[in-house]
N, C-alpha and C positions, 0 to 999 in steps of 0.2 A: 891143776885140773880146770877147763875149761868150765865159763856156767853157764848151766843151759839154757838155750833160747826161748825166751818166752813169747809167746803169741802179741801180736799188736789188739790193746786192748778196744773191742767197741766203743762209741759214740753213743750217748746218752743224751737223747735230744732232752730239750726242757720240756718239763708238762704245758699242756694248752691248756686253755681253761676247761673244768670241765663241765659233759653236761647235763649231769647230775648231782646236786649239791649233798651235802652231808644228810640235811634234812629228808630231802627226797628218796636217798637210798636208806637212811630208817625206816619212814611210814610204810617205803613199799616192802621191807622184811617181813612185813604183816602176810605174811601168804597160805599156804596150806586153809584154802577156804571150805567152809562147810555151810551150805543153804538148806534150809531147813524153813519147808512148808509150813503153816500153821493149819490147824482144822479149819475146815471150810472158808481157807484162803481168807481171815479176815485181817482185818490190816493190823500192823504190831506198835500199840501207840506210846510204852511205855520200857525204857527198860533201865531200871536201878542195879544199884550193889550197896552194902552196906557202909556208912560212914567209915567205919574202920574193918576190916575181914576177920572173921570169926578167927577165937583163936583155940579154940575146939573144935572138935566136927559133931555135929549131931543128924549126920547124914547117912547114918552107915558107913563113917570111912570115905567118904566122897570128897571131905574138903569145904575150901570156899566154895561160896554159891553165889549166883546173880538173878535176878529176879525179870523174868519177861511177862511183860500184859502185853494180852492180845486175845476182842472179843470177852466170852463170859469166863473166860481162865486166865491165870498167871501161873507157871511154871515157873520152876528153880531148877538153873543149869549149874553142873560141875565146871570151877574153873579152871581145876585142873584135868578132865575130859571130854569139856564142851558137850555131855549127855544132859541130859533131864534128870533130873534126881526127884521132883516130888510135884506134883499138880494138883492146885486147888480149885476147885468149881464149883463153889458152894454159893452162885451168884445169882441174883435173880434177873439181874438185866446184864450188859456189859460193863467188863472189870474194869477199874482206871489205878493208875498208880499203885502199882502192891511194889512193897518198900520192907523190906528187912532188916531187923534192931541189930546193932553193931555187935550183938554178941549170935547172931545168926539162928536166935530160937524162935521167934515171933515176929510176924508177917504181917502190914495191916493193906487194907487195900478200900479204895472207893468202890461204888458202882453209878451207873445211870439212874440206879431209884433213889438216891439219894442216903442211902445206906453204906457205912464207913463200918468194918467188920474187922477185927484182930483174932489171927489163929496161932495157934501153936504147931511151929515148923514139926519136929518129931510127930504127931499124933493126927497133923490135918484139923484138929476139932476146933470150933469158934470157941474162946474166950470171951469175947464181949462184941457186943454189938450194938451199934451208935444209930440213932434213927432223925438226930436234929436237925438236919439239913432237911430240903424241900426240894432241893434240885439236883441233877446228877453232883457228883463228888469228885473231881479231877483231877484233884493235887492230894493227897497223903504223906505223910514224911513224919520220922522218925526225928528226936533232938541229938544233936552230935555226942552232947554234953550227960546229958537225963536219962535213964535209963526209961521212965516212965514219962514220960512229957511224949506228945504230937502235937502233928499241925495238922490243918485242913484246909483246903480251897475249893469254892463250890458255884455252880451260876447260882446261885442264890443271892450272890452280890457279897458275900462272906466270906473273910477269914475267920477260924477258931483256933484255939489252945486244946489239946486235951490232957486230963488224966489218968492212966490206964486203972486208978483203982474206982476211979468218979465214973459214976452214971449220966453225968452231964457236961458240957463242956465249959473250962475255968476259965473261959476269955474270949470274947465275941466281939469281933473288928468289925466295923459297917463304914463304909464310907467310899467303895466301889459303887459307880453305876450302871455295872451291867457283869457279864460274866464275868468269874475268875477263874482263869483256866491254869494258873503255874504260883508257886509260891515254894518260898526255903527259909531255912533257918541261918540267918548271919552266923558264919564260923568265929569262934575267936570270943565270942561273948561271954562266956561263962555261965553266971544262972541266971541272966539277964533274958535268957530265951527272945531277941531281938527276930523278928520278922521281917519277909522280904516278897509283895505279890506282885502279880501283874496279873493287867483285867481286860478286857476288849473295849473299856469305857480310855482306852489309848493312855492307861496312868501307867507308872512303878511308885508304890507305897511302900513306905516304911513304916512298923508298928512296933511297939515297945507297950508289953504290957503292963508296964507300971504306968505309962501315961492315959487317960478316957479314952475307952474304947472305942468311941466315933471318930476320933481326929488322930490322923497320922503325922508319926511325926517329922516324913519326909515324903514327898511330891513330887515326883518327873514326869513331865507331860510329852507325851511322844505325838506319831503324826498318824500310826496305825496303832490295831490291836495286839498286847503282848501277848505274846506267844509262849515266850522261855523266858525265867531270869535265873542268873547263874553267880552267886557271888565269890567272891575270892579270898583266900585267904589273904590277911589276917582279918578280912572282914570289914574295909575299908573300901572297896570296890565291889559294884556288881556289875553284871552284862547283862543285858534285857535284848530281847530280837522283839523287833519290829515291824511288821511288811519284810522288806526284804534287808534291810537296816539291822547293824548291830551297836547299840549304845553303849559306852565305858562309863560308867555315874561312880563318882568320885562323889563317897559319904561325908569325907571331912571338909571338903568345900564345898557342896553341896549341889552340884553342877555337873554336865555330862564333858567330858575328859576328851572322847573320843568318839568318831560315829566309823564306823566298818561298811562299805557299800560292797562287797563281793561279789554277793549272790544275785542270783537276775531273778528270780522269786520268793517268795514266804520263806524265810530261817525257821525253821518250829523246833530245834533242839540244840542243845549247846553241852558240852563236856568236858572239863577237866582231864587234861593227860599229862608227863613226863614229872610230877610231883609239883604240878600246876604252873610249870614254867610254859605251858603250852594250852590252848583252846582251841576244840572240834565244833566246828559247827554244821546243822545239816538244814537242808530245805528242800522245797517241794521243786525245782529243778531237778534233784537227783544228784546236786554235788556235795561232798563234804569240803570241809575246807580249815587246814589247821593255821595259825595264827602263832605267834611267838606272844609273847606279853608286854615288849618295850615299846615297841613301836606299833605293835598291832598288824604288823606286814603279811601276809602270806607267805607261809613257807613249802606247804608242801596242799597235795588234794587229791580227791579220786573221784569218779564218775560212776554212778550204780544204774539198772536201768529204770528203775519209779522212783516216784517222789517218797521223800525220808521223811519219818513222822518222829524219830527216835533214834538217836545214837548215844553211843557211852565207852567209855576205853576201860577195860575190866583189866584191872592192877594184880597180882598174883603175886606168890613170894614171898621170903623173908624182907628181902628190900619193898615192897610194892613195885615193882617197875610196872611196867606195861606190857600187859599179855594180849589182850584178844581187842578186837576193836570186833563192836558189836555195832548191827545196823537195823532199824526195824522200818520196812516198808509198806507203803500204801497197798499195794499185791498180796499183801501174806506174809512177807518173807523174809525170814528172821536170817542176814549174812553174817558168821562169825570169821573173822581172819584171825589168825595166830602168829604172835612175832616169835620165828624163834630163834632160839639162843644156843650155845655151844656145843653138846657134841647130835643134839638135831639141826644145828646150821652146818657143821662141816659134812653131814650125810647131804640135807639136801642139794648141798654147792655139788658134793662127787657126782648126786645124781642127775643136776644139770648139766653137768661137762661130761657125763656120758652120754646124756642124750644129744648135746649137741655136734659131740663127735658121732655118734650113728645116722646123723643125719646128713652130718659133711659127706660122707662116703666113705667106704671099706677103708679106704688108705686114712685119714683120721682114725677111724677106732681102733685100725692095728700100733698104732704112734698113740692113743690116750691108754691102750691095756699094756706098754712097753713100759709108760711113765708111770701108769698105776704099781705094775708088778717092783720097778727099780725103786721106789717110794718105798714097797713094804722089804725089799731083800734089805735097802739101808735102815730100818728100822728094826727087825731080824739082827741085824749086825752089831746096833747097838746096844741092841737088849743083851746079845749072846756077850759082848765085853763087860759091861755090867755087872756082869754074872762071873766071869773072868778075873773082876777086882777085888772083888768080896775077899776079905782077910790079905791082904797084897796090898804092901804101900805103895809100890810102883806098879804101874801097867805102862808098858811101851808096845802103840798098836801102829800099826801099816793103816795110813792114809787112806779112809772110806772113799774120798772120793777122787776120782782120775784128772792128773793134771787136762788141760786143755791142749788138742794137736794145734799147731799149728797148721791154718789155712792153705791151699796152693798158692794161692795170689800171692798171702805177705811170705811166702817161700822167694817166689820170683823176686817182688820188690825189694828183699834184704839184700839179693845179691845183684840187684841194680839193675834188671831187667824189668823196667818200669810200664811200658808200653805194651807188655805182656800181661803185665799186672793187671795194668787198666783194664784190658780186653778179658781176662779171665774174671773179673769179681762183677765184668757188665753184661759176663753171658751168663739166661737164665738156666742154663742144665746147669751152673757149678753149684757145686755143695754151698750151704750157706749165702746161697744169693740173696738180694732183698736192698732196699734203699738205704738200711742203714751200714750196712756192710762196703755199698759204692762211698758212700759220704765218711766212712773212714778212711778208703781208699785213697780218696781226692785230697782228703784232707793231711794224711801222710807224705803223699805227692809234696803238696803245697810247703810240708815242714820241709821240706830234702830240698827247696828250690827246685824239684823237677815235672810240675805241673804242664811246662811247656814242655819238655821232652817227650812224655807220655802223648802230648795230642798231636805231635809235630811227623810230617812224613805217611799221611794216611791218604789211605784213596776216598770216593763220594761212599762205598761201600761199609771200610772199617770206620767212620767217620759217624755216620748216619746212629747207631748203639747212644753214644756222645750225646748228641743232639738233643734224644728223643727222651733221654732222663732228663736233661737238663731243661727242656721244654715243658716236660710233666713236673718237677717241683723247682721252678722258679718264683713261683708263686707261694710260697711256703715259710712263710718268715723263718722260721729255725734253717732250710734250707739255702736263702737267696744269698749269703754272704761267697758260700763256694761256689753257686752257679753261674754268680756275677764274674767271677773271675774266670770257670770254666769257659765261660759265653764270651770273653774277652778277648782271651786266647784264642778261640776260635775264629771270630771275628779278625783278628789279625793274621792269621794264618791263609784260612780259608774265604774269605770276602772276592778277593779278587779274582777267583773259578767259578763265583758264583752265577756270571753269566754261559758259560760253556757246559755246566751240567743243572740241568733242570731238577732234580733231584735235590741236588745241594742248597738250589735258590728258593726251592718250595719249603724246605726246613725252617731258612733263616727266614721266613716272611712268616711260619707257624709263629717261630720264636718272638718275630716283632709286633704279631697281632697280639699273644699274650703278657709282654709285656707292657703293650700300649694300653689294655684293656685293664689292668692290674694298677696303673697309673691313674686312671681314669675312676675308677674305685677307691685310691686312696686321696684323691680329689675331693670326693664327693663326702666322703666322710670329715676331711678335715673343715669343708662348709658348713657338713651339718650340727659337727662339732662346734662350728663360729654360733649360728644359730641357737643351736643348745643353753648356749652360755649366754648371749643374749637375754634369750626368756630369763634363766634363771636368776640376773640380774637383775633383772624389771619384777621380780616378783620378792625379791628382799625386803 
């Protein structure tokens, strides 16, 4: 029995590079946006989550929560439905930093009067309320470690310790000379409760309460006012933004590591994302901008339209990954995007590729509802076998899916009608037209030795098809190996009619101005490439 002809397999060009990196097409999964005004449009200066996510809900049911200030309120959003779940306004000026204890029950928050207030998430009610500061209160924060331990930063020129059972605060840092507007607690420390500020007196201080409260026991003097500091696990590294500068301050040699110049104005926020293999930064340009952590590179970024006073990547999950990238703006306006994940990414993927088949035209949508419906009958099929097996050691089914016809073309070229070939896979009504389908063509040709038979014996008419591919991808590195040889042949063939039909001669002079032109580019790059290496040697 004869066996049956199988079709000539396509050509598989090599990938190009491409131009979106891995990086880029994560950050941008962040999609499904929701913008969400604040009351009377005041700008969103702060937004936390808690050291580790509650691992109860005391929300009604609603889950983790994150924590937005903005104006005399902070609000607590669901993370798992981006809603509001509970608003506090019990402030007497505007709210700063409201910060949530890692078991999600208690809330503490500054204000402009200088007033540091803790309430209980379930009930809204103030617990205790702190009056020692003298000047607004702008930094808050909970200890990673303590259940009952904070911190405080204030223009008062002050960092404090607090104790949630003490009426007074157990530890008083002076040694700023002017505002403290950001401060955290070093991860990684234990009950050492290690401090970490920054002041607009252009310092980052280090405090350790075992050491006198006046004298810190670490100094980095910047060239602007800090903004943000952001330390890192295991607590060995912080980031401080500066002006528009981002600092690496390596604690165990005691020195800035690295400086980040990205952004073209003020950075005012910085964020831990991907289980800290990654840092967001934002500034009053309006870009974000994420970082890797080896080299500090840029990897990915987005453009908002105001200046960002406040970002944070809001973790979700049994793993923590990363859920929502949260953005708080000078406008108002609280942007949340959502990455998502499995079976809401392959909805949203179908419902881009339906929209962008309705937009190609009627002929796409009827071709995406043929491959929609042939998707579900083969899945239909294989559930119904499935079901067929149950109690059955054997199942012998009929092949789901249908051999591959063969093409007209490689019909022709099997039986040696080469020239025919050619002309049928480079006219564009045939079935299956398209470059990669010619470039197998040619290249089969070229296995047969009958590349020349195929071009030989044409007029300026059947000729000109030839030409006009080979003219449009010569320039195409995965293509240039066959076209070189196409264009050879023809040259040999056809060069010396070239003065008798104009037609002919107007082709071969397109072909020679693209090749000259392609030549002339890979020139200039291999200079600039001399160049390149150059510098980079002079800078060893």
């Amino acid at each position: 029995m004869a066996a049956e002809v199988a079709p000539l397999p396509q050509l598989k060009l090599a990938a190009g590079p491409s131009t979106i990196t891995a990086e880029q097409k994560y950050w941008r999964a962040f999609k499904n946006q929701m913008v969400i005004p604040t009351p009377a449009e005041v700008p969103v200066t702060h937004i936390t989550m808690p050291a580790a996510n509650p691992t109860t809900s005391d929300q009604g049911g609603q889950g983790d929560v994150f924590a937005v200030t903005a104006g005399p309120r902070v609000q607590l959003y669901s993370v798992r439905t981006r809603k509001p779940v509970k608003t506090f306004t019990r402030f007497g000026d505007n709210a700063r930093s409201g910060d949530i204890r890692r078991d999600g029950r208690i809330l503490v928050a500054g204000d402009d009067s200088g007033k540091m207030q803790v309430f209980d998430v379930r009930s809204r009610a103030i617990l205790k309320t702190w009056t020692d500061h003298r000047q607004p209160v702008w930094t808050t924060k909970f200890a990673p470690t303590d259940m009952t331990t904070l911190m405080s930063a204030s223009d008062d020129g002050t960092v404090r310790l607090w104790d949630l059972p003490s009426n007074e605060s157990t530890a008083i840092f002076r040694g700023h000379d002017d505002y403290v507007r950001c401060g955290a607690f070093l991860p990684g420390t234990g009950s050492g409760n290690l401090l970490v500020s920054g002041s607009y007196d252009s310092t980052v201080r280090l405090w350790d309460p075992r050491a006198p409260p006046t004298r810190a026991v670490m100094v980095f003097k910047h060239q602007a006012p800090v903004e943000d500091v952001l330390p890192l696990a295991p607590g060995t590294t912080v980031l401080a933004s500066a002006g528009n500068q981002i600092s690496v301050l390596d604690l165990v040699a005691a020195k800035p590591r690295h400086l980040i110049t990205n952004h073209q104005k003020t950075v005012t926020s910085l964020s831990i994302a991907s289980h800290g293999r990654r840092v967001v930064s934002a500034g009053l340009d309006g870009h974000i901008k994420i970082y890797e952590t080896t080299a500090w590179n840029v990897v990915a970024g987005a453009k908002y339209p105001s200046p960002i006073l406040a970002v944070r990547v809001i973790t979700g999950g049994a793993g923590a990954d990363d859920r929502h990238l949260a953005v708080g703006m000078a406008s108002g306006v609280l942007s949340l995007r959502t990455r998502l994940t499995g079976p809401e990414a392959a909805r949203e993927r179908e419902r881009e590729r339906e929209m962008e088949a309705l937009l190609a035209g009627p002929g796409q949508i009827a071709a995406h509802d043929r491959t929609k419906n042939k998707r579900k009958r083969q899945a239909a099929a294989a559930k119904r076998l499935d079901m067929v097996g149950e109690g059955a050691d054997v199942v012998i089914a009929n092949d789901l899916v249908r051999p591959t016809r063969e093409q007209p073309w490689q019909k022709l070229m099997r039986h040696g009608h080469y020239r025919a070939a050619l002309d049928r896979v480079l006219d564009p009504a045939s079935k299956g037209y398209g470059p990669l389908a010619v470039l197998t063509a040619l290249v089969a040709l070229r296995h047969r030795s009958a590349l020349r038979d195929a071009l030989e014996s044409r007029d300026e008419i059947s000729v000109q098809p030839v030409l006009k591919w080979v003219q449009r991808h010569i320039i195409d590195p995965r293509y240039v190996s066959v076209c070189v040889d196409v264009a050879t042949h023809l040259l040999d063939l056809y060069a010396a009619f070239a003065d008798e039909s104009p037609e002919l001669a107007a082709a071969f002079r397109i072909l020679y101005r693209r090749v000259k032109l392609e030549v002339e580019r890979a020139q200039k790059a291999v200079q600039t490439n001399g160049m390149l290496d150059s510098l980079l040697r002079g800078c060893e």
